[in-house]
N, C-alpha and C positions, 0 to 999 in steps of 0.2 A: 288831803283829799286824794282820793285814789283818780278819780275821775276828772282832770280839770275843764275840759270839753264839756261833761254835765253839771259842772258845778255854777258854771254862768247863768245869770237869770236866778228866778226864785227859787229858796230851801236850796243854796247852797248845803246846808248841813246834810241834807236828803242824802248825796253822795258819799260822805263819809260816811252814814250810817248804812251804805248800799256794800260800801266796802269793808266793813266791819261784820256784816252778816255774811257776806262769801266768804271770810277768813272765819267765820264761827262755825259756819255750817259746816267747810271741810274742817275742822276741828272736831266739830262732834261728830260729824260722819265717823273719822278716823280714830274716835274714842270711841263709841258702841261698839265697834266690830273685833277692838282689840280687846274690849273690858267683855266682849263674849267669848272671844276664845279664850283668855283667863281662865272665865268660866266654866270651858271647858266645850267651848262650839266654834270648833278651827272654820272659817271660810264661808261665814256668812257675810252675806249682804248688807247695809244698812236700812234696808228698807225691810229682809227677816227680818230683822234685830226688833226694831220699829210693829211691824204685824204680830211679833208672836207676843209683845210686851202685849201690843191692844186687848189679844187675844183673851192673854191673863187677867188683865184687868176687871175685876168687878164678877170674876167668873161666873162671864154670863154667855151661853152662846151667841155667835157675831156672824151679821152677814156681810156679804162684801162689798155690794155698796155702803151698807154701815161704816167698814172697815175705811173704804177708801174715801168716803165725808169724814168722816172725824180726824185722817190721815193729809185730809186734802189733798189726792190723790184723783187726778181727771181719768188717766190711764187702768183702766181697772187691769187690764191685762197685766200689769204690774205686780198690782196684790195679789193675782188670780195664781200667778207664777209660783210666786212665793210664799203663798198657801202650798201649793202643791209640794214645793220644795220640805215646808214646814211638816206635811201630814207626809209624805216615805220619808223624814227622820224620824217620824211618833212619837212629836211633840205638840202635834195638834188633829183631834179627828175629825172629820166632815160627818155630816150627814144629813138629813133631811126633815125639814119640815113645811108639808105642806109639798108645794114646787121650788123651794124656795133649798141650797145650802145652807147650812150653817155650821160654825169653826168653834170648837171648842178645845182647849188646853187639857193636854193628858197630865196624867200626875209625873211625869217624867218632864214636859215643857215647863209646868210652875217647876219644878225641881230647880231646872235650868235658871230660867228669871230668878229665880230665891237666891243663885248663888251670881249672878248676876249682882244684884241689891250689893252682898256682900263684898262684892272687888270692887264698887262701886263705893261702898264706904269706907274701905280700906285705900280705896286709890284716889278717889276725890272729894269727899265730904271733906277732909282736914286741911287741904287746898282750900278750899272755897273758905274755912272759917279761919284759919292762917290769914287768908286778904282782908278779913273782916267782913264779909259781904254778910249782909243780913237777911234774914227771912223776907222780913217787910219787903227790903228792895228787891229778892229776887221776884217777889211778888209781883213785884209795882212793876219792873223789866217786862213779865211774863204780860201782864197787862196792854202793854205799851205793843207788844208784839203782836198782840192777839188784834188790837186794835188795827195796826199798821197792814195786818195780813187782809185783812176786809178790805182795804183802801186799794190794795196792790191787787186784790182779784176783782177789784169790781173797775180799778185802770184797767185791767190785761180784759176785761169784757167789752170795755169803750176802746181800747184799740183794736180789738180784732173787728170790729164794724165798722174802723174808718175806711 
């Protein structure tokens, strides 16, 4: 347990798995950013890394509240940043609909993400099936997260109104 002060009282286990997501999370921070300059995009952020993948996604134009729900991202100024940082390297264009922006991926940012995929399968997909981890459970993990992430924003809304 990382935590033995929070480990007292109920879901002990709660703690270890608090501390296994801080040592994940700088993990994978510290893996997007590297597996993009690979790529071929020196000194991005984790949170570019993160926006211009969304971006790609589904190539659909994104707006930024979009962006930053599906992101779970409270701070929009955030994404807003890193949008902009995204559209002056002309990997992603803005523009307008309505009143509204929207973010769409030039053929030069899927470029990017495509070669991305491929450091990404050259550098850890053979990892991941080397441990034997399987579909299923990274599944069922992803599951479990998605689950846990509900629980953790709807505590952090019952403690900000203690």
């Amino acid at each position: 347990m990382s935590s033995a002060h929070l480990a007292r009282g109920a879901q002990p286990e709660l703690s270890e798995f608090e501390f296994g997501l801080i040592i994940a999370e700088h993990a994978f921070n510290r893996w997007i950013v590297r597996c993009m300059a690979a790529a071929g995009a020196k000194g991005m952020t984790p949170m570019e890394v993160l926006v211009i993948h969304h971006i790609v996604h589904r190539a659909r134009p994104k707006k930024l509240a979009d962006i930053c729900f599906v992101l779970n991202v409270e701070d929009t100024h955030i994404v807003n940043y890193a949008l902009k940082k995204l559209v002056s390297l002309g990997w992603v264009t803005s523009s307008r609909i309505g009143k509204e922006a929207v973010y769409e991926a030039t053929t030069e940012g899927v470029a990017l993400c495509e070669r991305y995929r491929s450091v990404r399968e050259q550098c850890l997909t053979d990892g991941v099936e080397r441990e034997r981890v399987s579909g299923a459970s990274l599944s069922d993990t992803a599951s479990i997260l998605r689950a846990l992430s509900g629980l953790y924003d709807q505590a952090s809304r019952a403690a900000a109104s203690l």
